[in-house]
mmCIF entry with sequence, helices, sheets and N, C-alpha, C, O atoms, coordinates in Angstrom:
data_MODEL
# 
_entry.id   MODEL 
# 
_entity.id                         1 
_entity.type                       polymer 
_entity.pdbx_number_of_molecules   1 
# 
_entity_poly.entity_id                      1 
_entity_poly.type                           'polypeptide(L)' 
_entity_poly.nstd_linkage                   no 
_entity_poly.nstd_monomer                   no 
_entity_poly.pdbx_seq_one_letter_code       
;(UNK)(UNK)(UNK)(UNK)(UNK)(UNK)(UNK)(UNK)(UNK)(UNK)(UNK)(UNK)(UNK)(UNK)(UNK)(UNK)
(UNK)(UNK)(UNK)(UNK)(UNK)(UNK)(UNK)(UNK)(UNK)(UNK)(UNK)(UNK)(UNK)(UNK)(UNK)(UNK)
(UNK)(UNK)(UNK)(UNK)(UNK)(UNK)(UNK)(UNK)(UNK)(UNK)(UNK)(UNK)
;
_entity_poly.pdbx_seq_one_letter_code_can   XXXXXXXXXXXXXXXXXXXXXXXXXXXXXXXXXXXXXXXXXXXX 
_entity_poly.pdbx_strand_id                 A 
# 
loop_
_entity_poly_seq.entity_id 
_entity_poly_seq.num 
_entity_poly_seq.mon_id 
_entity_poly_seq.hetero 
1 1  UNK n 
1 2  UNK n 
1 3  UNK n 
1 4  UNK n 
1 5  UNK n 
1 6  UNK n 
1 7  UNK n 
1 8  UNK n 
1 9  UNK n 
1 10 UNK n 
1 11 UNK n 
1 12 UNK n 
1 13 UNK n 
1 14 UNK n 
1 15 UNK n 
1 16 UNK n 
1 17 UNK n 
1 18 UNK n 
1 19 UNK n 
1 20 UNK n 
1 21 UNK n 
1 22 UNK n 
1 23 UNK n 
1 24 UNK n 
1 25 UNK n 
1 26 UNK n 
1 27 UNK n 
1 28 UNK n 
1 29 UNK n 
1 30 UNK n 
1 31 UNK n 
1 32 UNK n 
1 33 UNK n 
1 34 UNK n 
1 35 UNK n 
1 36 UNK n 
1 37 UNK n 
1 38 UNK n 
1 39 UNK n 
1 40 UNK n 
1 41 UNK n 
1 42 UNK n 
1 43 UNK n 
1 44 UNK n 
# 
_struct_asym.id          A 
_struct_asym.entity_id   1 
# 
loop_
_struct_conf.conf_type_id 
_struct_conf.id 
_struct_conf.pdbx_PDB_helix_id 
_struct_conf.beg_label_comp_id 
_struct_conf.beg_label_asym_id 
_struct_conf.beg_label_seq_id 
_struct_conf.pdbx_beg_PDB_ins_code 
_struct_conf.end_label_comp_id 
_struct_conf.end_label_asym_id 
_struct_conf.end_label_seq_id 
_struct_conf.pdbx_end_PDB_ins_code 
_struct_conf.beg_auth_comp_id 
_struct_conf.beg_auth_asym_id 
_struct_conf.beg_auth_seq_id 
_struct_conf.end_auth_comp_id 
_struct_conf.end_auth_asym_id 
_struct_conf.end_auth_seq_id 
_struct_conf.pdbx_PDB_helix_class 
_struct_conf.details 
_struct_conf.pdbx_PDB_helix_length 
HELX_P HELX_P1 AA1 UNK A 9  ? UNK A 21 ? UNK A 9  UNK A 21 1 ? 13 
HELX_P HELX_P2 AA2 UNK A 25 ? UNK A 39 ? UNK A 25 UNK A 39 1 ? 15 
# 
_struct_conf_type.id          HELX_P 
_struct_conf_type.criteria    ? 
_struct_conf_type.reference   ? 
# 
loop_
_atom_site.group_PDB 
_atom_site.id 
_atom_site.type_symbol 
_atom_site.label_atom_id 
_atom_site.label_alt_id 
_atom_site.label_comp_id 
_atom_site.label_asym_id 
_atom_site.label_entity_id 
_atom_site.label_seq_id 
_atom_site.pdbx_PDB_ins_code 
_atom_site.Cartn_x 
_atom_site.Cartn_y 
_atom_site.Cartn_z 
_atom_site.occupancy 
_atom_site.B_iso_or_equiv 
_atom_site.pdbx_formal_charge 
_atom_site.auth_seq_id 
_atom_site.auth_comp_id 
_atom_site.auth_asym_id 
_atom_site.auth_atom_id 
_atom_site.pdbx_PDB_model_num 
ATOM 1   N N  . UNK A 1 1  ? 16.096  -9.840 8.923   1.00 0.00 ? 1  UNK A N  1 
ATOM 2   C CA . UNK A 1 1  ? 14.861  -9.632 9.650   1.00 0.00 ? 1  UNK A CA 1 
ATOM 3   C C  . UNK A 1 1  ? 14.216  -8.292 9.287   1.00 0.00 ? 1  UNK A C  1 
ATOM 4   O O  . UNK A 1 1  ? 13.031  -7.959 9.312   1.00 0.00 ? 1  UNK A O  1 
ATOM 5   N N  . UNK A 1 2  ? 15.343  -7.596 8.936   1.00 0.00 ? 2  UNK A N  1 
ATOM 6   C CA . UNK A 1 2  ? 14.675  -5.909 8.743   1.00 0.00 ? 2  UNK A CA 1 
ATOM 7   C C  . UNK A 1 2  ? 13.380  -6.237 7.575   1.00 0.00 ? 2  UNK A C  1 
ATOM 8   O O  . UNK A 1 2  ? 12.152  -6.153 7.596   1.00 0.00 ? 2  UNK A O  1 
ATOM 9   N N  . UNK A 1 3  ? 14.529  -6.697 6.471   1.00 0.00 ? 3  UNK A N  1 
ATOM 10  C CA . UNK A 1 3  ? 13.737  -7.085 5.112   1.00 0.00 ? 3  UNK A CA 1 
ATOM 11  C C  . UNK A 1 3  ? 12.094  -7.845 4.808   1.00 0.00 ? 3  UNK A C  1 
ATOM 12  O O  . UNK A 1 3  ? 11.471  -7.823 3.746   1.00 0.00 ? 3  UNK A O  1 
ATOM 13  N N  . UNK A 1 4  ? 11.657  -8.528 6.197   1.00 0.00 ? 4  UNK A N  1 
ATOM 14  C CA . UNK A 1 4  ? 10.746  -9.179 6.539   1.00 0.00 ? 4  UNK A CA 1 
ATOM 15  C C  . UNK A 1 4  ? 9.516   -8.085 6.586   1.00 0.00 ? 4  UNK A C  1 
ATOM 16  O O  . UNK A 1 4  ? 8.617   -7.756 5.811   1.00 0.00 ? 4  UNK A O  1 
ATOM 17  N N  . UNK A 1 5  ? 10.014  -7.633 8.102   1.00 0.00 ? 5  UNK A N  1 
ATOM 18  C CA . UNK A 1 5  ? 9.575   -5.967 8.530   1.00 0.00 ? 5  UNK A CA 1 
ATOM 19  C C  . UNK A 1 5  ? 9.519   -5.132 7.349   1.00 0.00 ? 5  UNK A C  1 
ATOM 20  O O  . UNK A 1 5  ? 9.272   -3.942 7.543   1.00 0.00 ? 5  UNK A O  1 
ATOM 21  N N  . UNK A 1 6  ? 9.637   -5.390 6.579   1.00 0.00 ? 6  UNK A N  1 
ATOM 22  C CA . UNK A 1 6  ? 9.807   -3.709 5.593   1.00 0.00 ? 6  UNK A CA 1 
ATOM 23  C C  . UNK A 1 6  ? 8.404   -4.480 4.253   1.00 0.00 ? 6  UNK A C  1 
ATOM 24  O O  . UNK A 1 6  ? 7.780   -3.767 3.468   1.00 0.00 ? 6  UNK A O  1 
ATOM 25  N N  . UNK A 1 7  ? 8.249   -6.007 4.361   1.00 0.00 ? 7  UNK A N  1 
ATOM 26  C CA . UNK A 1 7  ? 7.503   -6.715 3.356   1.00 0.00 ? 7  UNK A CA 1 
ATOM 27  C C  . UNK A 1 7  ? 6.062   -5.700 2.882   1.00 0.00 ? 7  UNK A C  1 
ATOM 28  O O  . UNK A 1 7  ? 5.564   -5.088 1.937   1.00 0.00 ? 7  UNK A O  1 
ATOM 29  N N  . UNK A 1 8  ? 5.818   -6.158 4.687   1.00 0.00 ? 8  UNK A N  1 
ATOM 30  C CA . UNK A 1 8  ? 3.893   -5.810 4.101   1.00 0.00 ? 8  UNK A CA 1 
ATOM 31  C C  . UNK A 1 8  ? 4.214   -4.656 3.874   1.00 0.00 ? 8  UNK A C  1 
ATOM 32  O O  . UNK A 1 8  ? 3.807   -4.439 2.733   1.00 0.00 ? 8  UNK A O  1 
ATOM 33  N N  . UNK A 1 9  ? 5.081   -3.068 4.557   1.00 0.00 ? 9  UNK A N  1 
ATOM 34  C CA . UNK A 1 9  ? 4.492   -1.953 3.905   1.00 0.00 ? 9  UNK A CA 1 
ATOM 35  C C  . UNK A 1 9  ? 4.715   -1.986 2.000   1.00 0.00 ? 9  UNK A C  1 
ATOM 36  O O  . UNK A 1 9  ? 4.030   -1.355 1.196   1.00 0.00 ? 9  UNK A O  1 
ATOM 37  N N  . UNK A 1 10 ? 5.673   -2.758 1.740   1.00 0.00 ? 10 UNK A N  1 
ATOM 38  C CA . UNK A 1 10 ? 5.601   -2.549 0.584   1.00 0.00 ? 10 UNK A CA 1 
ATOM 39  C C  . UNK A 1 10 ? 4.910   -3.671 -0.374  1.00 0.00 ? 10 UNK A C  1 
ATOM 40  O O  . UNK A 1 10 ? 5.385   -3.759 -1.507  1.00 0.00 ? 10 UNK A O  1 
ATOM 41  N N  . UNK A 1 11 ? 3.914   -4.473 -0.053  1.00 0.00 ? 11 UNK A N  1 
ATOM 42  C CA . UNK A 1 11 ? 2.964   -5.297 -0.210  1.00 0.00 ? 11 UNK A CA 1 
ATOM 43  C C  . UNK A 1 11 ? 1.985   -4.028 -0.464  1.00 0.00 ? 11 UNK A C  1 
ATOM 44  O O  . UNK A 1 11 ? 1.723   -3.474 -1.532  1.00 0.00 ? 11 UNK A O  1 
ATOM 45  N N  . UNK A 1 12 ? 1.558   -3.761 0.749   1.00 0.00 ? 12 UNK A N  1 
ATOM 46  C CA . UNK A 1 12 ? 0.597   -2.252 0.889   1.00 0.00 ? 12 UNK A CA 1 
ATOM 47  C C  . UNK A 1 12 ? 0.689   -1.258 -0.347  1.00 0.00 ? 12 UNK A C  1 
ATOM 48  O O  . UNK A 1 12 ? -0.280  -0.684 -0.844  1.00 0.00 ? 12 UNK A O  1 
ATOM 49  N N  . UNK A 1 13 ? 1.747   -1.169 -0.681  1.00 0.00 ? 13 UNK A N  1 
ATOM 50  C CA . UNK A 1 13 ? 2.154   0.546  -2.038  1.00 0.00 ? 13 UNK A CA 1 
ATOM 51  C C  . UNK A 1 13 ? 1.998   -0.258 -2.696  1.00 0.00 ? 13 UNK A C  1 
ATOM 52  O O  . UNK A 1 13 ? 0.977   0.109  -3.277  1.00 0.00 ? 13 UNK A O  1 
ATOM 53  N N  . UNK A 1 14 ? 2.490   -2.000 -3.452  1.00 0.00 ? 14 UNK A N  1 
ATOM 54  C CA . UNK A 1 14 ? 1.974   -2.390 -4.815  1.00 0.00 ? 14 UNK A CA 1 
ATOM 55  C C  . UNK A 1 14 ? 0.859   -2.456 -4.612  1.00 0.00 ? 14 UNK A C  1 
ATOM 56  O O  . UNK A 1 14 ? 0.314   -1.622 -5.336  1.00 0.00 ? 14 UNK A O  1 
ATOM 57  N N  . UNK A 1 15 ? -0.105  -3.161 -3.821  1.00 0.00 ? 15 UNK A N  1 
ATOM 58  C CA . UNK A 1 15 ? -1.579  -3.742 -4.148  1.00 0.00 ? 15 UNK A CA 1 
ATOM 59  C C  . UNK A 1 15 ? -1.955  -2.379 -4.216  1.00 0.00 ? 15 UNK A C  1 
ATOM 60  O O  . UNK A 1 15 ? -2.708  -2.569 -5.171  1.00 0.00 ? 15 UNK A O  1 
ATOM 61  N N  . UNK A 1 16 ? -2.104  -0.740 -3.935  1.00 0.00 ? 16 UNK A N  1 
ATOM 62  C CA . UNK A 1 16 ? -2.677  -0.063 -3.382  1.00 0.00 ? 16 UNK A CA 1 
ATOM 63  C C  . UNK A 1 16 ? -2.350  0.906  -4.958  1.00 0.00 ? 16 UNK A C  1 
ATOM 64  O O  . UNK A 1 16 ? -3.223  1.691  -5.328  1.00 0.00 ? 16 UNK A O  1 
ATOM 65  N N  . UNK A 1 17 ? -1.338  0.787  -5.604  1.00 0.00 ? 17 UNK A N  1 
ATOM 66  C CA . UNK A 1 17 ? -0.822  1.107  -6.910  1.00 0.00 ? 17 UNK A CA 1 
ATOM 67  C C  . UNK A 1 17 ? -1.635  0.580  -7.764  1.00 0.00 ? 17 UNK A C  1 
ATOM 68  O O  . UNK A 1 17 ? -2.271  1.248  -8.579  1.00 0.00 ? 17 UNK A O  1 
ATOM 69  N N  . UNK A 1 18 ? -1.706  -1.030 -7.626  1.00 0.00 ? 18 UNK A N  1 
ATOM 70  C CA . UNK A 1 18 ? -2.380  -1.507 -8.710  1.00 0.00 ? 18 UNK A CA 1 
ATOM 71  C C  . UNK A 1 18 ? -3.882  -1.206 -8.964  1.00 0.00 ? 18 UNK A C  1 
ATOM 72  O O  . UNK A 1 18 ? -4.442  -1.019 -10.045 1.00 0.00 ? 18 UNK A O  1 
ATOM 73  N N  . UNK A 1 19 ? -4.304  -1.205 -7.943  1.00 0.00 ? 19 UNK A N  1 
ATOM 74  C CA . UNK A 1 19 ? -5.532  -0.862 -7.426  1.00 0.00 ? 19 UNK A CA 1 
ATOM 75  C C  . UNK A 1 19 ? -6.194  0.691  -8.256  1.00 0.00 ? 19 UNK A C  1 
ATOM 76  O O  . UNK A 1 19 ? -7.205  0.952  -8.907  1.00 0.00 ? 19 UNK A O  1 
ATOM 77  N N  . UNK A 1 20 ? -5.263  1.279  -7.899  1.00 0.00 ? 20 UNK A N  1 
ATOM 78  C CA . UNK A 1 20 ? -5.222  2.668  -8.701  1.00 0.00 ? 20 UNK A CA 1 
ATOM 79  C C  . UNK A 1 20 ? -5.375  2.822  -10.018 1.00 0.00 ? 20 UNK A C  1 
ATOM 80  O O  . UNK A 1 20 ? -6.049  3.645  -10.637 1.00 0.00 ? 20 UNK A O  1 
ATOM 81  N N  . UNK A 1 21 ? -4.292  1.452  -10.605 1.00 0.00 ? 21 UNK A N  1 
ATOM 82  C CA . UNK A 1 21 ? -4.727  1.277  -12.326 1.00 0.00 ? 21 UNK A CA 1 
ATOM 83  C C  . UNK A 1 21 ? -5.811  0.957  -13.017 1.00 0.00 ? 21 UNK A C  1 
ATOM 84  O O  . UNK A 1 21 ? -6.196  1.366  -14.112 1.00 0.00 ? 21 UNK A O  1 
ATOM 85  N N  . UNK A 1 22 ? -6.347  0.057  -12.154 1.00 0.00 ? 22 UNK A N  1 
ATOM 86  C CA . UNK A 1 22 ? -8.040  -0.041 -12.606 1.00 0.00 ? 22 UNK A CA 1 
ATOM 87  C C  . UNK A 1 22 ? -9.033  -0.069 -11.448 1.00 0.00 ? 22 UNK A C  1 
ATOM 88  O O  . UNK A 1 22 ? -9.495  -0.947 -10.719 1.00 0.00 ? 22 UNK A O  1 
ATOM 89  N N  . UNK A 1 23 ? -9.198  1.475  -11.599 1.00 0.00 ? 23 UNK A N  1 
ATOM 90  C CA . UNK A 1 23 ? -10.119 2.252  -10.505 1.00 0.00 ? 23 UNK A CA 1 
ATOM 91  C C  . UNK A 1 23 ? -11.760 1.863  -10.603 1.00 0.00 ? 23 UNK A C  1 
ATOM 92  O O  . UNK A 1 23 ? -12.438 1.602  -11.596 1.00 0.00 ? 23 UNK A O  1 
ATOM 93  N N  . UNK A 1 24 ? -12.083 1.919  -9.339  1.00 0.00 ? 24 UNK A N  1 
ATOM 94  C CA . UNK A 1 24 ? -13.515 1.750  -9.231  1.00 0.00 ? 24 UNK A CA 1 
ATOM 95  C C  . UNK A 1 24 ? -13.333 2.849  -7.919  1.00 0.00 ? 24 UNK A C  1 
ATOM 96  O O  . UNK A 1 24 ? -12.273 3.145  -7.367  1.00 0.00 ? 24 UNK A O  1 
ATOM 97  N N  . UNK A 1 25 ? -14.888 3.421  -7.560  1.00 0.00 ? 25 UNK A N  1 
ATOM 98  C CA . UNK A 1 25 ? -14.804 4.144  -6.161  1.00 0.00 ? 25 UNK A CA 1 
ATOM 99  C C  . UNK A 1 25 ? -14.459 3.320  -5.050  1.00 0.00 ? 25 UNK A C  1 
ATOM 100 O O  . UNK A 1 25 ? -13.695 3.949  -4.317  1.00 0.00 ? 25 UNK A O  1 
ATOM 101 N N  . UNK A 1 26 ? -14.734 2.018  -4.558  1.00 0.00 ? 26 UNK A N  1 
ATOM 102 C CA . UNK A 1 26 ? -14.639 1.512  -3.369  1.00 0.00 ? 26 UNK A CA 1 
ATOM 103 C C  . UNK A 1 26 ? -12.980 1.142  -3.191  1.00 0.00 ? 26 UNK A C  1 
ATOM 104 O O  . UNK A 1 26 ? -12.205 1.111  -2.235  1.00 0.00 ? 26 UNK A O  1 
ATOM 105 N N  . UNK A 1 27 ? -12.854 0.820  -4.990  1.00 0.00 ? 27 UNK A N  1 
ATOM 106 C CA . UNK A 1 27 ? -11.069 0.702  -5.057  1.00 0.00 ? 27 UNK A CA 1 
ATOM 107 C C  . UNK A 1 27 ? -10.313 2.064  -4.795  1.00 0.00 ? 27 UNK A C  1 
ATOM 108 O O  . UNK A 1 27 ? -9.116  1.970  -4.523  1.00 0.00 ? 27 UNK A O  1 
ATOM 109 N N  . UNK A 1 28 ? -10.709 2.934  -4.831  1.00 0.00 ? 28 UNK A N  1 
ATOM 110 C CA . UNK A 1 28 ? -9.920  4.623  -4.582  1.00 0.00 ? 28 UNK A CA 1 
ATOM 111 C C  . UNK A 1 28 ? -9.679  4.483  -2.976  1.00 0.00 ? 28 UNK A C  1 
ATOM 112 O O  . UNK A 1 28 ? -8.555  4.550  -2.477  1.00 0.00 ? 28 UNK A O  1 
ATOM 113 N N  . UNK A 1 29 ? -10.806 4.292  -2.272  1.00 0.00 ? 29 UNK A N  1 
ATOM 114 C CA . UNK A 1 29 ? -10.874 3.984  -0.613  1.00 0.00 ? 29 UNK A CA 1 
ATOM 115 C C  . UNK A 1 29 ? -10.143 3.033  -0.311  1.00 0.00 ? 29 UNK A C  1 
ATOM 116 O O  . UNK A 1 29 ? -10.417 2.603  0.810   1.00 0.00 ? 29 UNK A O  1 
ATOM 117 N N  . UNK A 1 30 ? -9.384  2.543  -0.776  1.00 0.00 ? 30 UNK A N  1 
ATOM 118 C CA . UNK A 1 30 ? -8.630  1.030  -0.340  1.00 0.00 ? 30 UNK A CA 1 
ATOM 119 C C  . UNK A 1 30 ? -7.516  1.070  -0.652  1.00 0.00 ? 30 UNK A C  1 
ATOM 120 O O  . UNK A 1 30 ? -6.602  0.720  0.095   1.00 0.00 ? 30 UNK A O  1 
ATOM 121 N N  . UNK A 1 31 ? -7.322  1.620  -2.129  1.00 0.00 ? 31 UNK A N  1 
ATOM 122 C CA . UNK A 1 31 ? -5.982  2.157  -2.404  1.00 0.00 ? 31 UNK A CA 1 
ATOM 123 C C  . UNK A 1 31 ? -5.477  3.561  -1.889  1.00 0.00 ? 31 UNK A C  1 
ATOM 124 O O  . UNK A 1 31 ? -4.255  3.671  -1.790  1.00 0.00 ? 31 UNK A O  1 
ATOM 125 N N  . UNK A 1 32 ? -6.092  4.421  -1.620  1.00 0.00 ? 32 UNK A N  1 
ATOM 126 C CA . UNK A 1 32 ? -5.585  5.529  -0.679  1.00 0.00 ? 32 UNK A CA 1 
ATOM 127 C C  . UNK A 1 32 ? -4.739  5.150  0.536   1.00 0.00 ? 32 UNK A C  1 
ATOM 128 O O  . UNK A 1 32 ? -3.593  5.476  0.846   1.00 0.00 ? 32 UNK A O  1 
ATOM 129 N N  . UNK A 1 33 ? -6.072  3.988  1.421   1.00 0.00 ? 33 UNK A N  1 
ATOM 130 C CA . UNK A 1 33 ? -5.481  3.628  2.776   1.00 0.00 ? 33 UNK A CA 1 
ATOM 131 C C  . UNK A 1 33 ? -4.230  2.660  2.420   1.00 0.00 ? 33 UNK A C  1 
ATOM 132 O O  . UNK A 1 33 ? -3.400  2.697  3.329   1.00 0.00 ? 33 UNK A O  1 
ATOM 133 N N  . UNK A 1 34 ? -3.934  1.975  1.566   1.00 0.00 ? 34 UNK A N  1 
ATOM 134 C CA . UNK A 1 34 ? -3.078  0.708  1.270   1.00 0.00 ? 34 UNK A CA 1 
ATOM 135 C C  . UNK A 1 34 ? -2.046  1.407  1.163   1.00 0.00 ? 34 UNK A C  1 
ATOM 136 O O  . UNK A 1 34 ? -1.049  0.754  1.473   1.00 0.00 ? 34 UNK A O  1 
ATOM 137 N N  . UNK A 1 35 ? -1.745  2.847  0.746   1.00 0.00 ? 35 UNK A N  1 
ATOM 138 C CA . UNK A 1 35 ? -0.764  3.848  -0.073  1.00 0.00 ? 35 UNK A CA 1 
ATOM 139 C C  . UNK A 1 35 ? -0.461  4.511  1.217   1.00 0.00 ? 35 UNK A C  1 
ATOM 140 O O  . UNK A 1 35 ? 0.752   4.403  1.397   1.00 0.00 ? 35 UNK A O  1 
ATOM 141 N N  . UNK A 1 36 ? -1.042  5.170  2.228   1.00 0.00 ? 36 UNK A N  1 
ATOM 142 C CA . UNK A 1 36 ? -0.927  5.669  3.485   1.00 0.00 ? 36 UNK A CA 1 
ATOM 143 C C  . UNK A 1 36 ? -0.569  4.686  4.591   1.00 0.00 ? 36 UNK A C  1 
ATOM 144 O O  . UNK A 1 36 ? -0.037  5.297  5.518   1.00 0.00 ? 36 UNK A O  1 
ATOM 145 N N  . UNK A 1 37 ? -0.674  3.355  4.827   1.00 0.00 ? 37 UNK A N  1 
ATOM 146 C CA . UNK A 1 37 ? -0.606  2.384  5.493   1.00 0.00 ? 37 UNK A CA 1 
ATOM 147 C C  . UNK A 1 37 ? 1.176   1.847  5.135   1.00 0.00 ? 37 UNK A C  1 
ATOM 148 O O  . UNK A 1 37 ? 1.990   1.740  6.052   1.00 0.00 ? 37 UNK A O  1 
ATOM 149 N N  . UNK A 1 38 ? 1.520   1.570  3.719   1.00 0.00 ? 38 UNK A N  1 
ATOM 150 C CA . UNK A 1 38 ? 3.167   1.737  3.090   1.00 0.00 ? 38 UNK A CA 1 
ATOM 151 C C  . UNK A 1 38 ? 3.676   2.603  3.237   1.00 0.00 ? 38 UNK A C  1 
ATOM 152 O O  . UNK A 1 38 ? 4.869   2.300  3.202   1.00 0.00 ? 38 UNK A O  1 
ATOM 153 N N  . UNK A 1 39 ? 3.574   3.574  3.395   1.00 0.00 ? 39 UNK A N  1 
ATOM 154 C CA . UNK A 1 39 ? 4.569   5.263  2.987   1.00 0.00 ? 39 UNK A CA 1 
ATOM 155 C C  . UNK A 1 39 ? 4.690   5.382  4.667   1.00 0.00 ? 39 UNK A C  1 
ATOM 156 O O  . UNK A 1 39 ? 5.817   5.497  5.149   1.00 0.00 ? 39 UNK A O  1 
ATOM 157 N N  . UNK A 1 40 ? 3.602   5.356  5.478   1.00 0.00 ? 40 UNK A N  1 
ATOM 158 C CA . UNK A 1 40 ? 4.511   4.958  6.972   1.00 0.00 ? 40 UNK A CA 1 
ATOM 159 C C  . UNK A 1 40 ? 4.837   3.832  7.670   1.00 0.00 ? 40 UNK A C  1 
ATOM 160 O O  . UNK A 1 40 ? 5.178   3.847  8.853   1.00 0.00 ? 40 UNK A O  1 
ATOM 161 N N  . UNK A 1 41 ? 4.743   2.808  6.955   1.00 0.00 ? 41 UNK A N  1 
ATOM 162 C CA . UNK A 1 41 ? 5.329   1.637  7.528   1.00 0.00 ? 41 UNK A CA 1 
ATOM 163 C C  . UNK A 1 41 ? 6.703   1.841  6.729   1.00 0.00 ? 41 UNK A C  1 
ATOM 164 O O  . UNK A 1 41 ? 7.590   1.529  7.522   1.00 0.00 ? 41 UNK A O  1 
ATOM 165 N N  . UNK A 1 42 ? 7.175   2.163  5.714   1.00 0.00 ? 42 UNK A N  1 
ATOM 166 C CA . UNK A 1 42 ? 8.682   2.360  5.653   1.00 0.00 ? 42 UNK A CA 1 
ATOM 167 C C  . UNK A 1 42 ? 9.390   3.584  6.270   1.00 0.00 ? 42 UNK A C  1 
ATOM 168 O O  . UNK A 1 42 ? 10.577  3.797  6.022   1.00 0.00 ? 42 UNK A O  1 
ATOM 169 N N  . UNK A 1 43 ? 8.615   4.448  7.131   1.00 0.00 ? 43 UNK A N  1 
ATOM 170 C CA . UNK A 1 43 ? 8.948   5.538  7.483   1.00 0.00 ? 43 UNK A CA 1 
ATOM 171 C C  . UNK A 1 43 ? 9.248   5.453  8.814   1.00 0.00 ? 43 UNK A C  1 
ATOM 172 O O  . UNK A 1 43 ? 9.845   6.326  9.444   1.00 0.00 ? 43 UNK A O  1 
ATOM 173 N N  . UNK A 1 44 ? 8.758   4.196  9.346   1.00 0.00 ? 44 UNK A N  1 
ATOM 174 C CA . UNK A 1 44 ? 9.187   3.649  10.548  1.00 0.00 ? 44 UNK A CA 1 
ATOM 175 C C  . UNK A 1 44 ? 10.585  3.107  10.683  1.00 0.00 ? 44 UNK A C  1 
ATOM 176 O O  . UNK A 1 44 ? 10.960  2.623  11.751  1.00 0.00 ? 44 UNK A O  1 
# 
């Protein structure tokens, strides 16, 4: 069950990574929050 719980934040750091690789401005705003939204959902 943990492993379930732990999915989306790290759903969140890839899409928010990839996002990063081919940047646009509205993609920087989305991947920032997607990257901040993972890094404390596993910190929980």
């Amino acid at each position: 069950m943990q492993y379930i719980n732990q999915l989306g934040p790290v759903a969140a750091l890839v899409a928010g990574i990839l996002i990063l690789v081919m940047p646009k401005l509205l993609n920087y705003i989305i991947a920032i929050y997607l990257i901040i939204v993972g890094v404390v959902g596993l910190m929980k």
